[in-house]
C-alpha positions as CSV (number, residue, x, y, z in Angstrom):
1,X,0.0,0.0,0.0
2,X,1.3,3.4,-1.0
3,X,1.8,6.6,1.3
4,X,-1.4,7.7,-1.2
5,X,-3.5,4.9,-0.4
6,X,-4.4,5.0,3.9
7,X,-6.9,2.9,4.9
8,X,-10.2,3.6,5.0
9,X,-11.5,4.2,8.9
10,X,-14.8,2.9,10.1
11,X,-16.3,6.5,9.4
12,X,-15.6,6.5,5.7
13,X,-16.2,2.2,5.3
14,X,-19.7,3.2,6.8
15,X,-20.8,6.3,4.9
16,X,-19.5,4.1,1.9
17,X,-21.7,1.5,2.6
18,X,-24.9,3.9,2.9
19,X,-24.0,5.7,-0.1
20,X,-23.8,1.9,-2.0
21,X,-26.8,0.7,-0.1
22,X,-28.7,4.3,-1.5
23,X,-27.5,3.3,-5.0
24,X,-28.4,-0.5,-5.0
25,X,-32.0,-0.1,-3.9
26,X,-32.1,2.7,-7.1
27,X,-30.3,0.2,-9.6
28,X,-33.0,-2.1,-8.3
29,X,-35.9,-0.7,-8.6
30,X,-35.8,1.9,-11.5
31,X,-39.3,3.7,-10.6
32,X,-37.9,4.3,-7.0
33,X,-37.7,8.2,-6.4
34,X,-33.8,9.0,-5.4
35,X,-35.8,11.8,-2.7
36,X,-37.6,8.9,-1.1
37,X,-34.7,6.5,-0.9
38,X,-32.3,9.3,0.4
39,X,-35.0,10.2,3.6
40,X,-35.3,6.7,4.5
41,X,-31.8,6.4,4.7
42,X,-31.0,9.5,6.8
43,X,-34.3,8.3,9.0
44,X,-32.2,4.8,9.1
45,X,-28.9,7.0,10.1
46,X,-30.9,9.4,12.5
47,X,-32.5,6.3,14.5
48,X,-28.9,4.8,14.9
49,X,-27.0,7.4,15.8
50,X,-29.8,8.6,18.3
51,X,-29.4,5.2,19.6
52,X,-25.5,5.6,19.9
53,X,-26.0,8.4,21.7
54,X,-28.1,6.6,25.1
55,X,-27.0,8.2,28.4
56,X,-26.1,5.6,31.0
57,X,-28.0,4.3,33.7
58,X,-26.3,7.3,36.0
59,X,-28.0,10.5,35.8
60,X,-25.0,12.6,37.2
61,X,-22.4,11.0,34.7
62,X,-20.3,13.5,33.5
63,X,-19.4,11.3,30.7
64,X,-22.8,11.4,29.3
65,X,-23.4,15.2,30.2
66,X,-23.7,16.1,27.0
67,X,-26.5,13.4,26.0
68,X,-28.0,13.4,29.0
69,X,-31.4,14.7,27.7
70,X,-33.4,14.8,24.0
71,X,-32.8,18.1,23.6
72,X,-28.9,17.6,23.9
73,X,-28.7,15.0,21.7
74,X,-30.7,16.8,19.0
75,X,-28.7,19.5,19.3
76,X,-25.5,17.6,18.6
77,X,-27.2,15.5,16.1
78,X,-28.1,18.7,13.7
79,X,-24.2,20.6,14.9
80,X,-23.0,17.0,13.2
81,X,-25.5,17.0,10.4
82,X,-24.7,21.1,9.3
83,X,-20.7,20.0,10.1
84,X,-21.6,17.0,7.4
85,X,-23.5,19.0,5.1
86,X,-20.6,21.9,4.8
87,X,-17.8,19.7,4.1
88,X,-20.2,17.3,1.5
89,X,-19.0,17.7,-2.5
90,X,-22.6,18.1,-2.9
91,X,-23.3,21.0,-0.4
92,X,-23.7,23.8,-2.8
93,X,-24.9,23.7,-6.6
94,X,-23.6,25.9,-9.8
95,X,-27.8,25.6,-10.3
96,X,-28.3,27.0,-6.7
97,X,-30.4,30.5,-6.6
98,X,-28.2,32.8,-5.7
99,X,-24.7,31.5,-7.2
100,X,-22.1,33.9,-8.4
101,X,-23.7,36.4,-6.3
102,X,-21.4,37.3,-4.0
């Protein structure tokens, strides 16, 4: 393996594997709407990582301060989902209103 070539970590193999899993279900079925597909998905992700994200059994653990109620967790969920969203390829569009405005 080259200096080039690191190894993919469990973030990226994951977010691979959704992306594939998106694509397979639309080679599959070629009336299924690429909107539809994409929401179930990010419902799938959203359910998951919400489940990741369980405080312990200890209210007063510091560890699990920051998850320690729904609203917390939301809020980290949608700080990791605009963090995502930013750094995506796909984030803005050349057909976006707006572009080459500013």
């Amino acid at each position: 393996m080259s200096a080039q070539e690191a190894p993919e970590t469990l973030f990226d193999e994951s977010a691979q594997q959704a992306v594939d899993l998106g694509n397979r279900i639309l080679d599959e079925d070629g009336a299924a709407d690429t909107w539809e597909v994409a929401s179930g998905l990010l419902a799938g992700a959203i359910q998951f990582w919400l489940f990741s994200r369980q405080p312990c059994d200890d209210p007063f653990c510091e560890s699990c301060a920051e998850v320690s109620t729904a609203e917390r967790r939301l809020n980290l969920l949608l700080e990791e989902v605009r963090e995502l969203a930013e750094s995506s390829d796909y984030f803005e569009s050349p057909r976006d209103v707006g572009t080459g405005t500013h």
